[in-house]
N, C-alpha and C positions, 0 to 999 in steps of 0.2 A: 153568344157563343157558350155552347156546354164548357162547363167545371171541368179540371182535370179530372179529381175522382170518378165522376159521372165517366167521361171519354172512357177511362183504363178499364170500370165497370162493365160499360157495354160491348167494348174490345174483348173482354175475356168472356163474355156469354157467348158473343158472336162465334169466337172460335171454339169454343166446348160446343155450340149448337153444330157448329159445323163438322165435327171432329165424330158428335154421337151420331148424328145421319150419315155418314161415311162407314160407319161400326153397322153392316149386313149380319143378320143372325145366319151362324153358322152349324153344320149339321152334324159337324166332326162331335166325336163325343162315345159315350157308352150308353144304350139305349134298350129299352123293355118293350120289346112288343107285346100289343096287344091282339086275340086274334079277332079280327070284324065282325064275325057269326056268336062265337061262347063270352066275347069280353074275358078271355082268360088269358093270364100271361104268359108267352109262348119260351120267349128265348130273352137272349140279350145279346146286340148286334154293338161293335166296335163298330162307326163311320173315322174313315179316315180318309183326307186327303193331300194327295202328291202330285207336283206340278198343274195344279188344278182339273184333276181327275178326282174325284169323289168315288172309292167304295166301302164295301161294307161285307164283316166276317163276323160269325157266328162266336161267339166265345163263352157261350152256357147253353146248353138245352135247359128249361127248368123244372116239366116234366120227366119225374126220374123212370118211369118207364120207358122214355123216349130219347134217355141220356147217351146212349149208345145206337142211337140211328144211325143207318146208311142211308144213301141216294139213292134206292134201287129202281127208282122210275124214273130216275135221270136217263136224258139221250143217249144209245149206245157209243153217237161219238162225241160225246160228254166226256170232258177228263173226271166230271166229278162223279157220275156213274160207280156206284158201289163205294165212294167215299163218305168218313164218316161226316154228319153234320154240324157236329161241333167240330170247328178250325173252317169250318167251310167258309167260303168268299160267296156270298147272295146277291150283291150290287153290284154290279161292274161299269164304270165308265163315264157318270154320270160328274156334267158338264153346271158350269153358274150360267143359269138362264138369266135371272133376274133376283130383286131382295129377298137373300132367303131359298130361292128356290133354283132347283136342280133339274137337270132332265136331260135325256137323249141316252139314257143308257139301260141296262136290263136287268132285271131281277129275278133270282132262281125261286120255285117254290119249293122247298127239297120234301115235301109233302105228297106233292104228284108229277117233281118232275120238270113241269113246264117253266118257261122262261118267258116273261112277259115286259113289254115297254115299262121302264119305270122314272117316276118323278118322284122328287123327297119337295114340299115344301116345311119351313122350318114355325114354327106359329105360338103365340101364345108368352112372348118374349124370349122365344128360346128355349122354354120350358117342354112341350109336344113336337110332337112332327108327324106330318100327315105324309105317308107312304101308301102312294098311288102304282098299282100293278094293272096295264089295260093290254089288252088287245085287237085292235081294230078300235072300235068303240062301246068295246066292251070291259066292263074292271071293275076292278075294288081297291076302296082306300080303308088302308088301317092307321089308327092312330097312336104313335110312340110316344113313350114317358122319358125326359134323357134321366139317365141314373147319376151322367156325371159331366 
């Protein structure tokens, strides 16, 4: 029969092992896009989420000629149509698929407009995150630095 010390030892691994694989890296945070084509850093997106709905709002343009962009190729029956892009809301809806990863909901490109399926998974310890925008089977994934 194990020693006490032994037992209390392997009790308290047990439950911290149990306790860290229960801990899902999560996507909420402040975060630096990168764009997929220049590698240059676009914006900085808030992820937030409420009653386990995941979105995500623009809260810097970082290029200063582009600090004061509107939407203007947003859908005419777009609310956000002619809205600026900083404070904009980009992700909407997006659902915990599995560890780490998000999906079922959609993401604005206020670049051209479009709204495409999106998937955030979270990678790298929590450190990146890989944002997936497709369409049919068609897309691109960019990868995020979180800032915070």
């Amino acid at each position: 029969m194990p020693s006490l010390p032994f037992r209390v030892l392997f009790t308290a691994l047990s439950a911290f092992s149990v306790a860290a694989s229960a801990q899902s890296p999560s996507p909420t945070g402040l975060w630096q896009t990168i764009d997929d084509e220049t590698k240059v850093p676009k914006s900085l997106v808030r992820i937030s989420e409420r009653n386990g709905i995941v979105s995500g709002t623009i809260e810097k343009v970082l290029d200063p000629a582009k600090r004061d962009a509107k939407c203007e190729e947003c859908a005419d029956d777009d609310p956000r149509k002619g809205q600026p892009v900083t404070g904009m809301t980009i992700l909407t809806n997006l659902k915990k698929e599995g560890d780490g990863v998000y999906g079922g909901g959609k993401v604005l490109d206020p670049n051209n407009g479009k709204v495409y399926a999106a998937r955030v998974t979270v990678i790298d310890g929590g450190r990146k995150l890989e944002m997936r925008g497709s369409f049919l089977f068609i897309g691109r994934t960019q990868t995020w630095l979180r800032v915070e």
